[in-house]
C-alpha positions in Angstrom: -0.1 69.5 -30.7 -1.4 67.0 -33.6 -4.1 67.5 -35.7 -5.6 65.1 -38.2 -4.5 64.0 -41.1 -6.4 62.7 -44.3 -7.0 59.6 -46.3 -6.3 60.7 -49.6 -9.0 58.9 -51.1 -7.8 57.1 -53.9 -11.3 56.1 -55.4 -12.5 59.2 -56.1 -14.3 58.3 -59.2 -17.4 57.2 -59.6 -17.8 53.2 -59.2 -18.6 52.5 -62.9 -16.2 54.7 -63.7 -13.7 54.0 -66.9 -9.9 54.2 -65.6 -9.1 54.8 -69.1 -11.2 57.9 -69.1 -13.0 57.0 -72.1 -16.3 55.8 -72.4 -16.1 54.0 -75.7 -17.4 56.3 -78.1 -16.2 59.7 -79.1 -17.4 62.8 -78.4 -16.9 66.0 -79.9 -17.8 68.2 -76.8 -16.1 68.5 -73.7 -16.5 65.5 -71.3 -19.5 65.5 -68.8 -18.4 66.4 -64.9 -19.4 64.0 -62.6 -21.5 65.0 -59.4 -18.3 64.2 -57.8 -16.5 66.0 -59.6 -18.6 68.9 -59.4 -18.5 68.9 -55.8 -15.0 68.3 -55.6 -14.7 71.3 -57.7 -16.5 73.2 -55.1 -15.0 72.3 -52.2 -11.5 73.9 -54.0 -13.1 77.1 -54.7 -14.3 76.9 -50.4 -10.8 76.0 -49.4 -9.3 78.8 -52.0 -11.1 81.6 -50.0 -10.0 79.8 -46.7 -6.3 80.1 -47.9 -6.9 83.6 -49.0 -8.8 84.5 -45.5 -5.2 82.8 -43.6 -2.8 84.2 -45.4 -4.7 87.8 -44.9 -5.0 86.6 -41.3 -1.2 85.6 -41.4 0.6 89.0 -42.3 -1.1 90.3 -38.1 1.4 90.4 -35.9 1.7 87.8 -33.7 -1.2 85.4 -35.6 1.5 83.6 -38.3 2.6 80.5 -35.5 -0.9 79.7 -34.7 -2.4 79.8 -38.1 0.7 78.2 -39.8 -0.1 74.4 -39.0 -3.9 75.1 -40.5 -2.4 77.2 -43.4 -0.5 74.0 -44.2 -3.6 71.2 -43.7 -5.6 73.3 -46.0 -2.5 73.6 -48.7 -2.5 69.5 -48.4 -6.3 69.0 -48.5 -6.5 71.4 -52.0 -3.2 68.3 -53.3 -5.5 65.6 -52.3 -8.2 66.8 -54.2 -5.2 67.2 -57.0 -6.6 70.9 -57.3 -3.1 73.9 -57.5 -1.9 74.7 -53.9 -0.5 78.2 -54.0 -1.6 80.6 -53.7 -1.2 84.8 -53.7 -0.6 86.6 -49.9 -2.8 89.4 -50.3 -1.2 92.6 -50.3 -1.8 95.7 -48.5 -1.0 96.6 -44.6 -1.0 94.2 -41.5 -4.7 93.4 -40.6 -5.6 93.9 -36.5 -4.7 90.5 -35.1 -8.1 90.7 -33.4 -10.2 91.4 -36.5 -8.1 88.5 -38.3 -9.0 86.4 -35.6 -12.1 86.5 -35.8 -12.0 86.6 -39.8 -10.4 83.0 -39.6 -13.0 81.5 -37.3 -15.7 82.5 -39.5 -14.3 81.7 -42.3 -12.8 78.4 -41.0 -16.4 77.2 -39.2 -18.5 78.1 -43.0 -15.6 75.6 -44.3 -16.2 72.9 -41.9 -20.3 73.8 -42.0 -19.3 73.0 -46.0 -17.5 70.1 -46.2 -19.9 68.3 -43.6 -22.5 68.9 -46.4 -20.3 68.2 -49.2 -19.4 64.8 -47.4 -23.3 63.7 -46.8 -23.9 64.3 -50.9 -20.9 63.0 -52.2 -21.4 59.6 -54.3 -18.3 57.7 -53.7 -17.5 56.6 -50.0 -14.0 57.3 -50.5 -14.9 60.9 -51.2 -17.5 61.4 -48.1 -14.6 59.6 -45.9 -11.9 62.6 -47.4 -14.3 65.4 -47.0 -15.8 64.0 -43.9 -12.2 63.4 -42.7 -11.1 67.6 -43.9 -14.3 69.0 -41.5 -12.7 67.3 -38.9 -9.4 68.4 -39.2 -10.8 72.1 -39.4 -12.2 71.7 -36.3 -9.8 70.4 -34.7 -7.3 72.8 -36.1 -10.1 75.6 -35.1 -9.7 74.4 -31.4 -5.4 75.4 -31.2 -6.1 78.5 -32.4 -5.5 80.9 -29.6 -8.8 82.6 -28.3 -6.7 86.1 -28.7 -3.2 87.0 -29.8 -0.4 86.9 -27.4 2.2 89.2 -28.4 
């Protein structure tokens, strides 16, 4: 099985955009977010709770092989957007496989419900192309998920 990958988007700034990251004249205040950036900034937080909602999901028996490969996507779409990767497993007991299930589809279909939005108001192309290019890949990945656990 193969799911998507994603164009890392190495434009991610704003056209007019400095490389230099300064803009000329000093300022004594933190710099300005872009909308981008903003955005970007909210899509992390959306693929944080993802993460925490798998690796809940994870710990039911029998669910860790067919959440693993969109586990991982998610791990490499949060590097892309040069945002930290790990992450804590949550502890407490093993959660019903069926429950989880179900957990993960919600969770996973307000992600790509997200991301489609994110992608229609981002300003740079190369940004709408990434985000557009994640929603895909979280469907996709939605469709190997096994409709139940087979133990």
């Amino acid at each position: 099985m193969l799911a998507a990958g994603c164009d890392p988007g190495e434009d991610l700034a704003p056209p007019d955009a400095d490389p230099s990251g300064s803009s000329g004249t000093p300022s004594p205040e933190a710099p300005q977010q872009t909308p981008d950036q903003a955005l970007v900034d909210e899509v992390l937080g959306q693929l944080t709770v993802a993460l925490g909602v798998l690796a809940q999901a994870r710990k039911a028996p029998g669910l860790r092989p067919a959440l693993t490969p969109l586990l991982k996507a998610h791990r490499r779409h949060v590097q892309v957007l040069e945002g930290d990767p790990t992450g804590e497993v949550p502890s407490g007991p093993s959660p019903d496989p069926a429950a989880s299930l179900r957990a993960v589809r919600r969770s996973e279909r307000g992600l790509h419900t997200s991301l489609v939005d994110a992608a229609g108001r981002a300003e740079s192309g190369s940004l709408a192309r990434l985000l557009a290019s994640m929603s895909a890949s979280v469907i996709q990945h939605l469709t190997l998920i096994p409709p139940e656990v087979v133990s």
